[in-house]
C-alpha positions as CSV (number, residue, x, y, z in Angstrom):
1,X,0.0,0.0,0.0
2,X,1.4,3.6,-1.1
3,X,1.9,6.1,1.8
4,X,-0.8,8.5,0.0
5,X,-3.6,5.3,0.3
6,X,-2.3,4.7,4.2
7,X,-2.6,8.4,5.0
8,X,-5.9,8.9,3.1
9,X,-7.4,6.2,5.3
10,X,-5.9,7.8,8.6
11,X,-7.6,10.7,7.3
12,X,-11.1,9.0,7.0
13,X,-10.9,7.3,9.9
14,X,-9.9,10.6,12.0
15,X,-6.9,9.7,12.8
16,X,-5.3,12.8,12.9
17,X,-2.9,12.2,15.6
18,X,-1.0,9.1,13.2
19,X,-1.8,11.2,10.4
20,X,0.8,13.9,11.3
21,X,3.0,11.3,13.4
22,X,3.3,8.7,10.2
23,X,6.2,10.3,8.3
24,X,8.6,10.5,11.4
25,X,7.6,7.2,12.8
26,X,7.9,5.4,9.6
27,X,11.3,7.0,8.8
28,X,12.8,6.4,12.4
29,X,11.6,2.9,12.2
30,X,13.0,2.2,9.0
31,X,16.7,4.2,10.5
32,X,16.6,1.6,13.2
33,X,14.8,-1.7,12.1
34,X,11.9,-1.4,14.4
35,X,9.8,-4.5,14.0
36,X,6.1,-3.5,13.2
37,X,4.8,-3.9,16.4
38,X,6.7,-1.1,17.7
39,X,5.6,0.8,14.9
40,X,2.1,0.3,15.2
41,X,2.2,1.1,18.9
42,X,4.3,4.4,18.2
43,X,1.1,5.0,15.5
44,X,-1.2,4.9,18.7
45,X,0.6,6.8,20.9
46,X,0.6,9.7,18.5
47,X,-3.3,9.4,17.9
48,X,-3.8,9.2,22.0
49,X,-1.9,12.6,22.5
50,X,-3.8,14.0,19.5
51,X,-7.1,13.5,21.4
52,X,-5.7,14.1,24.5
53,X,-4.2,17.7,23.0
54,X,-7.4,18.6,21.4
55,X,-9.7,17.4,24.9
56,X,-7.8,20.0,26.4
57,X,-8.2,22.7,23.6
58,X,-12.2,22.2,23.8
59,X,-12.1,22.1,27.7
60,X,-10.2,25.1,27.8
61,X,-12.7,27.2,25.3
62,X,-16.0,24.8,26.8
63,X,-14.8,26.5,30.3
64,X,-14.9,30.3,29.4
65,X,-11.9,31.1,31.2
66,X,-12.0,35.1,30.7
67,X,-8.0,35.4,30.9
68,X,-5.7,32.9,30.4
69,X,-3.3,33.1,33.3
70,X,-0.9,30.5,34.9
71,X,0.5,30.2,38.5
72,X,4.3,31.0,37.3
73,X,2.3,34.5,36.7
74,X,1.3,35.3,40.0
75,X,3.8,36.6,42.7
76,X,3.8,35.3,45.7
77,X,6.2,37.1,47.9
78,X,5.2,39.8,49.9
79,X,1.5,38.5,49.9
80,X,-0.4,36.6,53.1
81,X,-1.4,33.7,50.3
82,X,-0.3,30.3,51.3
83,X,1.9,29.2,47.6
84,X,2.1,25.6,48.9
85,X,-1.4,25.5,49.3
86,X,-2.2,27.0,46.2
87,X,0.0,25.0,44.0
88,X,-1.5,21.9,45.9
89,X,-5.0,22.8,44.7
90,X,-3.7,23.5,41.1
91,X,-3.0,19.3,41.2
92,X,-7.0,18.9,41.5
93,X,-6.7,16.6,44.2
94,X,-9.7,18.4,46.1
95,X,-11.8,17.3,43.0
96,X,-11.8,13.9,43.7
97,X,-13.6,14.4,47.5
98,X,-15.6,17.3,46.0
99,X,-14.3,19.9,48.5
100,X,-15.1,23.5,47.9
101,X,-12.4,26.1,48.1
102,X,-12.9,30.0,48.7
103,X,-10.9,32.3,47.9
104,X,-11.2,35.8,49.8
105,X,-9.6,39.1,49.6
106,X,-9.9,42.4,48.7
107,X,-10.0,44.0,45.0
108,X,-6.5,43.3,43.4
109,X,-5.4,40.4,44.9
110,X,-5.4,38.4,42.9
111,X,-8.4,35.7,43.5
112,X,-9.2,35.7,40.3
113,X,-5.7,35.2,38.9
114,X,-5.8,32.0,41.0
115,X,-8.6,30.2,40.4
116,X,-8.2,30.3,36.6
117,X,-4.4,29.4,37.0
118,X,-6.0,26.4,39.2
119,X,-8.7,26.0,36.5
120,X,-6.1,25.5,33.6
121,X,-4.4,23.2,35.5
122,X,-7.6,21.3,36.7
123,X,-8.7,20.5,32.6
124,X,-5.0,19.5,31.6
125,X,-5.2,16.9,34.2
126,X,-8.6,16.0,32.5
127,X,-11.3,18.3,34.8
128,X,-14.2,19.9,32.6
129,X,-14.2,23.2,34.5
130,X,-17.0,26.2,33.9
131,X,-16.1,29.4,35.2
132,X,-18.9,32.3,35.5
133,X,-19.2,35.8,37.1
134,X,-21.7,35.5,39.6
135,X,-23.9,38.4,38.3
136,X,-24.2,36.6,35.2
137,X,-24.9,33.2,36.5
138,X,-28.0,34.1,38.4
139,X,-29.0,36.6,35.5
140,X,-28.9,32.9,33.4
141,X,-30.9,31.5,36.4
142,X,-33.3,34.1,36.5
143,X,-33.8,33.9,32.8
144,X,-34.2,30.2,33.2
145,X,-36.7,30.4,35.4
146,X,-38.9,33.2,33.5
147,X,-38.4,30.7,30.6
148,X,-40.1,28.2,32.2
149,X,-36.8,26.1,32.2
150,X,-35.8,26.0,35.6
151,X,-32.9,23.2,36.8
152,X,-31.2,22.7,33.2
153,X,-28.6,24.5,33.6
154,X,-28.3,22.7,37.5
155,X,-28.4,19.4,35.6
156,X,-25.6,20.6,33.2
157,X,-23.3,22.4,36.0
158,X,-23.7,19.2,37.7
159,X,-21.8,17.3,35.6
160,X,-18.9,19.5,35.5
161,X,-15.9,18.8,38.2
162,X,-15.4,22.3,39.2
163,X,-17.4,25.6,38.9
164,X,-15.9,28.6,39.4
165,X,-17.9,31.8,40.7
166,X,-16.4,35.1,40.7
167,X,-16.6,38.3,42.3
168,X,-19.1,36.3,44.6
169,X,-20.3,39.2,47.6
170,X,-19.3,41.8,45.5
171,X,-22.5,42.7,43.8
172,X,-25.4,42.7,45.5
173,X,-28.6,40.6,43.6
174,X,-32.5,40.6,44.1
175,X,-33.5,38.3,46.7
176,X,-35.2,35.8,44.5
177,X,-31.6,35.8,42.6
178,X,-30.0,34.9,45.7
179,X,-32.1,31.9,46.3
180,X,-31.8,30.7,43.1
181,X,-28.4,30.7,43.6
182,X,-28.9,29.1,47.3
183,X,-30.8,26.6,45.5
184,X,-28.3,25.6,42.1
185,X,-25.4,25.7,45.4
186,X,-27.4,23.2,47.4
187,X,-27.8,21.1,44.4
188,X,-23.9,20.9,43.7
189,X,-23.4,19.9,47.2
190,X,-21.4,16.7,46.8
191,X,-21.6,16.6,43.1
192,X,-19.6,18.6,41.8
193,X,-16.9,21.2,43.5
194,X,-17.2,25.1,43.7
């Protein structure tokens, strides 16, 4: 079979990942007489780091991250945050028990920053993460609800590992908001972490 008839079938069968991968493997394979087992398996690893590169791409665009920033990017000295702690919740391990972090502080400093840097690294390790101001999740719940609608976007956020509410206490909401909110919160318990 020509190399033009083996990459046209990569490319039918989606395998993008062997499909961009072929060319080196087959030429380092031929430099060192790799029998075609190896080969084969070299094939697969490509196409499982394809699909693992591009679950990360749509998990980082699904989330709607506003910024993309990164722990290396925030400076810890001469600030009361904890960095061992931080970086140990950027491994995701509080996911697993579906604990709930906080983060509080004044404007500037840099809660925000953190919880998408944690966020980033939450999805590479394979976490679908949301990420929502909190005005405009309970203008979406509101809306829900006026729609006729109400818990479908619970029953979606509920299947998430990690939400992420900003600016939460900052801006005050009608009271029927607020439970709304109570309510999608109390729904999450367990399920999903915030």
């Amino acid at each position: 079979m020509e190399r033009h008839e083996i990459i046209g079938l990569m490319a039918e069968l989606k395998l993008a990942g062997m499909r961009h991968a072929y060319d080196e493997v087959i030429a380092d394979a031929l430099k060192r007489q790799h029998p075609v087992q190896h080969v084969v398996g070299d094939l697969l690893k490509a196409e499982i780091a394809e699909k693992h590169a591009r679950s990360i791409k749509y998990q980082m665009t699904a989330s709607k991250l506003p910024l993309a920033r990164e722990l290396d990017g925030f400076e810890f000295t001469g600030t009361p945050i904890n960095e061992g702690l931080v970086r140990d919740l950027a491994t995701g391990s509080f996911l697993a028990s579906k604990r709930n972090i906080v983060l509080v502080g004044g404007t500037g400093s840099g809660k925000t920053h953190l919880s998408i840097a944690i966020a980033r690294n939450c999805i590479r390790s394979g976490a679908r993460v949301r990420f929502y101001n909190t005005t405009d999740l309970v203008n979406l719940l509101e809306l829900e609800t006026h729609q006729g609608r109400t818990g479908k976007l619970a029953e979606h956020l509920s299947r998430l590992d990690l939400l992420i509410l900003d600016e939460l206490g900052y801006l005050p909401f009608a009271r029927t908001g607020g439970q709304l909110l109570f309510h999608l919160v109390s729904r999450l318990y367990e399920r999903t972490s915030i």
